[in-house]
C-alpha positions in Angstrom: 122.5 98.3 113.7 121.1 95.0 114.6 121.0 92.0 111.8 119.2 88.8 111.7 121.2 87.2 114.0 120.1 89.4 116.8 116.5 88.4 116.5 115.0 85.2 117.7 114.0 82.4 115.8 110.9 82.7 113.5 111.3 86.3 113.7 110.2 87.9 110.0 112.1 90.9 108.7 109.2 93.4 107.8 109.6 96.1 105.2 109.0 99.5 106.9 104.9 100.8 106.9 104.7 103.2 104.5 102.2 105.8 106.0 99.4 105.3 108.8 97.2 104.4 106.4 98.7 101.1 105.6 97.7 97.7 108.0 99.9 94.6 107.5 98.3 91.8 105.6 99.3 88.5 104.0 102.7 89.5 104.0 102.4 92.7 103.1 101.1 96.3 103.4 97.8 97.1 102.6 97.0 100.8 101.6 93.5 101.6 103.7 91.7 104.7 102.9 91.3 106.5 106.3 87.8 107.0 107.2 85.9 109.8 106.6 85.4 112.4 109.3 82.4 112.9 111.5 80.2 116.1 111.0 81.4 116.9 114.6 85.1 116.0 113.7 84.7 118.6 110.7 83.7 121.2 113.0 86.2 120.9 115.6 88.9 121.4 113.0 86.8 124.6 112.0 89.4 127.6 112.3 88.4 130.3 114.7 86.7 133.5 113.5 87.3 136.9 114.6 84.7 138.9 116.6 84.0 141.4 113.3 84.0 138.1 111.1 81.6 136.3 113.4 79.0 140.1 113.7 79.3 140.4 109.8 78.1 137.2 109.2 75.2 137.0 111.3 73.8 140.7 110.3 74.3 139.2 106.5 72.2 136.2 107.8 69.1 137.6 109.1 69.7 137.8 112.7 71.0 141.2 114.8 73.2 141.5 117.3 70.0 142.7 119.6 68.8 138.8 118.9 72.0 137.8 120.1 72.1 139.6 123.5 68.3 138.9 124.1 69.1 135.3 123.7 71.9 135.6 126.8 69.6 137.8 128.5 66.7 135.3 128.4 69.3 132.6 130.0 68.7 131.6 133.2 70.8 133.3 135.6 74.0 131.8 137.0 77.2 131.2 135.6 76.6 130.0 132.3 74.9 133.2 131.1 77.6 135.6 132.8 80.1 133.9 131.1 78.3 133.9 127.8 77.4 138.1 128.2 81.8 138.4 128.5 82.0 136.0 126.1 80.0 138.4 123.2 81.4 141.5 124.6 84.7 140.8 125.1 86.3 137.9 123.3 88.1 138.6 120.7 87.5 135.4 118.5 85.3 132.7 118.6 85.4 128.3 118.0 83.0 126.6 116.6 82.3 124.3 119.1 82.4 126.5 122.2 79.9 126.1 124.8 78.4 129.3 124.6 78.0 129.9 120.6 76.4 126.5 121.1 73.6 127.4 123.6 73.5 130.7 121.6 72.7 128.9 118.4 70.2 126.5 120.0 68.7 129.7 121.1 68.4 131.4 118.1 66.9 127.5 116.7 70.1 127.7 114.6 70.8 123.9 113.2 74.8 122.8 113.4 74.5 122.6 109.7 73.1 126.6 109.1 76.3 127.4 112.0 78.6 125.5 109.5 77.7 127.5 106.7 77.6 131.0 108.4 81.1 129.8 110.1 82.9 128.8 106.6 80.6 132.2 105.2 82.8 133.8 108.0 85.8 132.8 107.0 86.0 134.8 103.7 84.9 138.0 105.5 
């Protein structure tokens, strides 16, 4: 282990930082509250929701699964909306942020905040 006399001169010995959240000031460490997340930050730490989780919640909501597949049908055609029709009938879970729950929700004039609540609605299902 090096000691003092392995460091140049006018080098300072420095206690160890405690966590992340601390920045060096005045000779010492300064505890600073980490920021608080963006809405979009929140969401992309959202857990995934099964494909019965993500059904249950929408029929509970007001809106059938009929809405749903007339919004991807109404999409224009091209890749986009054949990856969002194996998308609903195939995958097994779902993330918030995914491209094609977002252009479903647009379509269905869903805000990010109503898909926040249905997603953490979701979650207890």
């Amino acid at each position: 282990m090096p000691d003092a006399a392995d460091y140049g001169e006018g080098t300072i010995a420095t206690p160890l930082r405690p966590s992340v959240n601390h920045i060096w000031q005045n000779n010492s460490w300064v505890h600073v509250a980490p920021s608080k997340p963006t809405p979009e930050e929140l969401r992309a730490r959202m857990p995934p929701i099964t494909k019965r989780q993500l059904r249950l919640t929408l029929v509970r909501n007001g809106i059938s699964l009929a809405q749903v597949e007339q919004s991807i049908a109404a999409m224009p055609e091209g890749l986009e909306k054949q990856e969002a029709e194996i998308e609903w009938q195939d995958a097994s879970q779902f993330n918030r942020l995914h491209l094609t729950l977002l252009l479903v929700a647009t379509a269905l004039s869903l805000t990010p905040e109503q898909v926040d609540a249905m997603w953490e609605a979701a979650l207890i299902v």
